[in-house]
C-alpha positions in Angstrom: -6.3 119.0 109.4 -2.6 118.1 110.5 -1.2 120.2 107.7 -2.7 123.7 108.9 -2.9 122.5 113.1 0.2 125.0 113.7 -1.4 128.1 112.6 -4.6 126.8 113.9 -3.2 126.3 117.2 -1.0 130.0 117.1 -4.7 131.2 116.6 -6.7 129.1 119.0 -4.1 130.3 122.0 -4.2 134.0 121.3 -7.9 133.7 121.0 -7.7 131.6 124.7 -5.5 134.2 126.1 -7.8 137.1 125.3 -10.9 135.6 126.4 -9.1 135.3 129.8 -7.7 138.1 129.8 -11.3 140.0 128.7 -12.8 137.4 131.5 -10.4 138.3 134.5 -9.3 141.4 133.4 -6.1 139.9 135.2 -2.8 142.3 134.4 -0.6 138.9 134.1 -3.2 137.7 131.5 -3.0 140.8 129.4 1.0 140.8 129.5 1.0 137.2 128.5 -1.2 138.3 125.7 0.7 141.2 124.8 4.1 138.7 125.0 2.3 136.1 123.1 1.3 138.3 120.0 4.8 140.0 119.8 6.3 136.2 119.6 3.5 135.5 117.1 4.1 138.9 115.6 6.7 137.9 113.1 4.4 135.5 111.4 1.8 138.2 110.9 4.2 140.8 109.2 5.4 137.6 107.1 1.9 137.7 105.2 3.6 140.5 102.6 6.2 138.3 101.3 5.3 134.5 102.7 2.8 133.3 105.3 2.1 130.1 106.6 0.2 127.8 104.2 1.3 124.5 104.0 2.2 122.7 101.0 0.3 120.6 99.3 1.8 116.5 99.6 1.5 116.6 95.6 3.8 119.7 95.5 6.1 118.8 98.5 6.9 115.2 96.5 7.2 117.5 93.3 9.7 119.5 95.4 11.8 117.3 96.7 11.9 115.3 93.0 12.8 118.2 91.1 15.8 118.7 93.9 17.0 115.0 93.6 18.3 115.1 96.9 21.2 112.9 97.3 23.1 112.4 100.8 25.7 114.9 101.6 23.9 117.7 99.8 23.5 121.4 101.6 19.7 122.2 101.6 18.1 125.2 102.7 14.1 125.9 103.6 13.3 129.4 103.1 10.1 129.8 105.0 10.4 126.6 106.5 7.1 126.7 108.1 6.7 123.8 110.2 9.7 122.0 109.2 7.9 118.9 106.8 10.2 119.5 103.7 13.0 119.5 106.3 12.9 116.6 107.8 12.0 115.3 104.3 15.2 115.7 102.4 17.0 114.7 105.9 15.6 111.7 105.6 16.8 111.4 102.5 20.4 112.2 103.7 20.4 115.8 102.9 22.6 118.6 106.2 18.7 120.3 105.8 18.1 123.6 107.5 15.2 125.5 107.5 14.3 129.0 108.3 11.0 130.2 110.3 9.9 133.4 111.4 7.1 132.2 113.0 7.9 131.8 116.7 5.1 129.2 116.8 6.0 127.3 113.9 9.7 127.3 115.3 8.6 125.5 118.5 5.8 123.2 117.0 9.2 122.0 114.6 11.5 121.4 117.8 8.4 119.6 119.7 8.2 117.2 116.9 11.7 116.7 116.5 12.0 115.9 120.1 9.0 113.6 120.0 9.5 111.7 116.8 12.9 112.2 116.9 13.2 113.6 113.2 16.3 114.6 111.6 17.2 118.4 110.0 17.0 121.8 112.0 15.0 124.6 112.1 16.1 128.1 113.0 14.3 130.8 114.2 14.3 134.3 112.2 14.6 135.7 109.0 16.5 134.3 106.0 17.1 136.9 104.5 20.1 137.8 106.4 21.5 134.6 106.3 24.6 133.0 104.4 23.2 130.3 102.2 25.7 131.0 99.3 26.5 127.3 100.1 23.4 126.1 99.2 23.3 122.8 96.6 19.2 123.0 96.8 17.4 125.9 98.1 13.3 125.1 98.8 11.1 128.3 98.3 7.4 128.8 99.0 7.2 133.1 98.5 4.8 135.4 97.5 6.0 136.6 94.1 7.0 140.5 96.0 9.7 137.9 97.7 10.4 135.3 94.9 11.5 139.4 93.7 13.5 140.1 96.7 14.8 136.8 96.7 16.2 137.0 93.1 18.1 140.3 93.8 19.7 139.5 97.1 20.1 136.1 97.5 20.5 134.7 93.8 23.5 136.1 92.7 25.7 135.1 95.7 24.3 131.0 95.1 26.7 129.0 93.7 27.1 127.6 89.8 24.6 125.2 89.9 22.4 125.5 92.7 19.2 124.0 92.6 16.3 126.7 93.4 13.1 124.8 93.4 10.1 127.1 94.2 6.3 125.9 94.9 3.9 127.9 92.8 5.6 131.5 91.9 7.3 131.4 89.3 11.2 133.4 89.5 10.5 136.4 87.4 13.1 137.3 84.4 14.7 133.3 84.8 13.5 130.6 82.5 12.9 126.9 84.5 14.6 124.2 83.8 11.5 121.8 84.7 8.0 122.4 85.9 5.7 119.5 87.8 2.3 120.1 89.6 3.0 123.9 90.2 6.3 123.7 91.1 9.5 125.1 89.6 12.9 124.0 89.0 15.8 126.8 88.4 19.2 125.6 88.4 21.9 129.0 88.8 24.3 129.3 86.0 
């Protein structure tokens, strides 16, 4: 239930503010609707190339095994969803940053992290026009359309010997170097 409370709480409060909104019929409600979907809006759109879905523990620990994350290394989350595999490899020493579209997801991140006081960092917004060609590890979890995308605009500019480990889709045209529980390991030559 933890794993998928984020999206199940993004959905509960739209629901809650239209239900008020229909109730009242209340102009501020129906603004704070409107301004609550267009903040949610992001994640929606993201269901073409990644939505929310959070990764299974098996293929998180698979992840972060086939990264061997050692301190000091450069890790990026693409899709970082609520932040878990994050705060995971920071744990384990890694400068971890993730990226989330999903306004929601960003926020649920930065509540925990104040909270539980976790290490890593989550940003808000797109990857894909981001710098990670300093990447040692970069994390994927994309719909095969942006494993695709990802391949032609962000592989070639990784570094020799980056570490792309993706959970489920596979990186089409590139061979991996190791597979575990649905997860796959590419390392750039």
């Amino acid at each position: 239930m933890t794993e998928s409370l984020p999206l199940f709480v993004e959905l509960l409060f739209l629901v809650f503010l239209f239900l008020i909104a229909e109730v009242t019929h209340s102009i501020f409600f129906f603004a704070l609707l409107i301004a609550a979907f267009i903040l949610c809006l992001p994640g929606i759109i993201a269901l073409n190339s990644a939505p929310y879905v959070p990764t299974l523990k098996k293929n998180a620990n698979a992840m972060l095994e086939l990264a061997d994350i050692k301190p000091g290394v450069k890790l990026y989350d693409l899709g970082a969803g609520d932040g878990r595999l994050v705060e995971r490899a920071a744990g384990k020493g890694a400068e971890a940053v993730g990226y989330e579209i999903s306004f929601t997801l960003f926020l649920y991140f930065w509540a925990k992290k104040a909270i539980f006081r976790t290490k890593g960092k989550v940003f808000w917004g797109s990857f894909w026009g981001k710098d990670i060609s300093d990447a040692d590890v970069v994390l994927c979890f994309l719909m095969p359309r942006a494993m695709d995308r990802f391949k032609r605009k962000k592989y070639d500019a990784l570094k020799k010997g980056t570490k792309i480990v993706s959970n489920i889709f596979s990186m089409e045209g590139e061979k991996p170097v190791k597979q575990k529980d649905g997860v796959y390991l590419y390392i750039k030559k």
